[in-house]
One Martini backbone bead per residue (centre of mass of N, CA, C, O) as a GRO file, in nm:
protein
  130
    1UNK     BB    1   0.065   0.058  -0.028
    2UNK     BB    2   0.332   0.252   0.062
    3UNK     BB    3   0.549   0.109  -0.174
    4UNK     BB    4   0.403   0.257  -0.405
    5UNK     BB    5   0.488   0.388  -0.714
    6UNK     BB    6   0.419   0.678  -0.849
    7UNK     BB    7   0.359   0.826  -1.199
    8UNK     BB    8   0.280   1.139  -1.251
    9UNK     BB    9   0.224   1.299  -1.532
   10UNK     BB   10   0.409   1.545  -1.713
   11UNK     BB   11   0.346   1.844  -1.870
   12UNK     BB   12   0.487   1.894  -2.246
   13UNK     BB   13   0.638   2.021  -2.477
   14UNK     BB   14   0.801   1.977  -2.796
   15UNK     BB   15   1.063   2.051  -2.601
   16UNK     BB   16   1.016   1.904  -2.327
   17UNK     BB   17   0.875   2.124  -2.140
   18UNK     BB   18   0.756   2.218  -1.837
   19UNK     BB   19   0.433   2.330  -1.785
   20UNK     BB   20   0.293   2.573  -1.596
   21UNK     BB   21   0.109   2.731  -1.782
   22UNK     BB   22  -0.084   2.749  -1.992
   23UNK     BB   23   0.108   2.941  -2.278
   24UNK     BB   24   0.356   2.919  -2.089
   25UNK     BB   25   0.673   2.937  -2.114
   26UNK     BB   26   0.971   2.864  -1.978
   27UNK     BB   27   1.148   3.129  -2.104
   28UNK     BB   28   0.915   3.316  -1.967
   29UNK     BB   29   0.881   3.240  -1.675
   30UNK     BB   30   1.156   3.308  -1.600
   31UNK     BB   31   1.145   3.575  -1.667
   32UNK     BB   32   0.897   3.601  -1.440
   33UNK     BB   33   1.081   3.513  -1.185
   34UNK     BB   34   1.292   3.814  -1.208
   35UNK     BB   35   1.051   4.008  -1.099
   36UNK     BB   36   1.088   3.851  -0.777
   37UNK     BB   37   1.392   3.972  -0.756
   38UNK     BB   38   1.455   4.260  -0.927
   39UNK     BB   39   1.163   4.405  -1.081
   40UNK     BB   40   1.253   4.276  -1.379
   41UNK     BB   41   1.156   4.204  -1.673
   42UNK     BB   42   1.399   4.021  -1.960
   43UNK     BB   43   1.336   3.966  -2.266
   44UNK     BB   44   1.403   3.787  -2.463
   45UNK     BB   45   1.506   3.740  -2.790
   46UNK     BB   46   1.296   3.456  -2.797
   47UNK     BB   47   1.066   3.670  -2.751
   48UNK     BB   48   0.776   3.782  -2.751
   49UNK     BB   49   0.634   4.027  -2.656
   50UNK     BB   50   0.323   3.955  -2.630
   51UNK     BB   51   0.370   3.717  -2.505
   52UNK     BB   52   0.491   3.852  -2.238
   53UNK     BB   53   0.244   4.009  -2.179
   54UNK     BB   54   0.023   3.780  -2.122
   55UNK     BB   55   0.193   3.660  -1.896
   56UNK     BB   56   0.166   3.893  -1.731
   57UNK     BB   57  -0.144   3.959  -1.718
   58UNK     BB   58  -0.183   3.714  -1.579
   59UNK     BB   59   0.023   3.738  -1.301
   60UNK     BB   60  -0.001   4.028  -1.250
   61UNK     BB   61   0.216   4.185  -1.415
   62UNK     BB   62   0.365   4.479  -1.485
   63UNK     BB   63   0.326   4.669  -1.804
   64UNK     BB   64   0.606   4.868  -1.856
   65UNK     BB   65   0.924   5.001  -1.827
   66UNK     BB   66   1.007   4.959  -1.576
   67UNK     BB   67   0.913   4.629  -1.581
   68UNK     BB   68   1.040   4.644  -1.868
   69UNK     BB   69   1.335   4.457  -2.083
   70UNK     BB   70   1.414   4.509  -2.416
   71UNK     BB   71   1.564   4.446  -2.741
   72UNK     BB   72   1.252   4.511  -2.857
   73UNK     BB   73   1.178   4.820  -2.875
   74UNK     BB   74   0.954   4.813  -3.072
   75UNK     BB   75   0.741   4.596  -2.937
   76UNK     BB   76   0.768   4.768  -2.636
   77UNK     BB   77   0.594   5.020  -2.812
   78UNK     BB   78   0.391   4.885  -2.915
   79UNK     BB   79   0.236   4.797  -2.638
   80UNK     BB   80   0.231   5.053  -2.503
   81UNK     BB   81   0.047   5.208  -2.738
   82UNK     BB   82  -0.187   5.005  -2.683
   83UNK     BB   83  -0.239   5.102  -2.376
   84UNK     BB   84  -0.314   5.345  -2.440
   85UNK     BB   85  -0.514   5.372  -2.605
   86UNK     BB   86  -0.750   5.200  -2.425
   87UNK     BB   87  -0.726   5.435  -2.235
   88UNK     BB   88  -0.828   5.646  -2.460
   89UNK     BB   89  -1.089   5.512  -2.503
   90UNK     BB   90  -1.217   5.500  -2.190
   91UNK     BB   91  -1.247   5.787  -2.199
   92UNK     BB   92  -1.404   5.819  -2.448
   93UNK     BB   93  -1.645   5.643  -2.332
   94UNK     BB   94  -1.704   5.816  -2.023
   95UNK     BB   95  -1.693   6.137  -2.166
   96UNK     BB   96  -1.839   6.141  -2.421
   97UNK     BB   97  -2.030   5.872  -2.536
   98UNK     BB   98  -2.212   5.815  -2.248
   99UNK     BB   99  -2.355   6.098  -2.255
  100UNK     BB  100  -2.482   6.134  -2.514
  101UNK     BB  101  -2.658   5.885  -2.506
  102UNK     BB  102  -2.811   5.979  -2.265
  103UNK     BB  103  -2.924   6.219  -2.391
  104UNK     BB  104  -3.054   6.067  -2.633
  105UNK     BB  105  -3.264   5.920  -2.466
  106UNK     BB  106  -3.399   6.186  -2.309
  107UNK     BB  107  -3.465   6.217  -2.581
  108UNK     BB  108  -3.747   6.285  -2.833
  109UNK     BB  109  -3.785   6.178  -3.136
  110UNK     BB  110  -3.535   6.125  -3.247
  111UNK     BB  111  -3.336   5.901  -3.326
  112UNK     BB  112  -3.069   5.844  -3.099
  113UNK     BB  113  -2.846   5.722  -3.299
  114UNK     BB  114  -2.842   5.982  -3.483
  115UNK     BB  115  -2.811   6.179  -3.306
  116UNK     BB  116  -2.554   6.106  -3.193
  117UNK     BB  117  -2.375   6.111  -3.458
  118UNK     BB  118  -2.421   6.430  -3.506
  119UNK     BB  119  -2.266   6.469  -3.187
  120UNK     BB  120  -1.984   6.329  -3.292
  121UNK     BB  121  -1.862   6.393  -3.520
  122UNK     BB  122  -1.703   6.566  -3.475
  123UNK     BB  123  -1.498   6.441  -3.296
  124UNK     BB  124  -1.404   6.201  -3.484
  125UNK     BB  125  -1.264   6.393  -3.698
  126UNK     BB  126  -1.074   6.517  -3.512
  127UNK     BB  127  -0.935   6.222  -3.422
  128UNK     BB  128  -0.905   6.121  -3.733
  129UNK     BB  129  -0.669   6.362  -3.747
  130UNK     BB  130  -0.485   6.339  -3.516
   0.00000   0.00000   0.00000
């Protein structure tokens, strides 16, 4: 009873690594148990970008210049402008498109969404121009 040995299989990737998390492999992993040691996640060369935001995203570990480290700058900065963008647009959907439609369902006579579309265009043109 207590002398038999089990051997529960370890999944592993296409090359041989332990999967730690799903979806997050072993040399991301490893990236990312630095930010644990040093506070800076340091991207390998052999990694991409996005691969390490999801796997931070996943991790909850802060996706920023300060906490991450990266040799390919081109998709560091991709990255980042991804997430200002998002942020920008969460303020624009808050901030100006949310009480517009408030706004435009509690007046009667016109359909809301034509009102909206009128009183938002000059807003979107200047938005697509800048």
């Amino acid at each position: 009873m207590f002398g038999v040995e089990h051997h529960f299989p370890r999944p592993t990737n296409d090359r041989g690594e332990l999967e730690v998390a799903e979806g997050i492999s072993a040399t991301v992993f490893r990236a990312v148990l630095d930010y644990y040691r040093s506070g800076v996640v340091r991207c390998p060369p052999s990694v991409a970008v996005p691969e390490l935001r999801e796997a931070c995203d996943y991790l909850l570990i802060p996706f920023d210049a300060n906490t991450v480290k990266c040799h390919n700058l081109r998709g560091l900065l991709h990255e980042l402008s991804n997430e200002g963008a998002r942020r920008q647009f969460e303020i624009f959907l808050e901030d100006l498109l949310l009480p517009a439609m408030v706004s435009s369902a509690q007046v009667s006579g016109v359909h809301p969404l034509r009102r909206l579309y009128h009183s938002l265009l000059p807003t979107m043109v200047y938005l697509w121009l800048a």
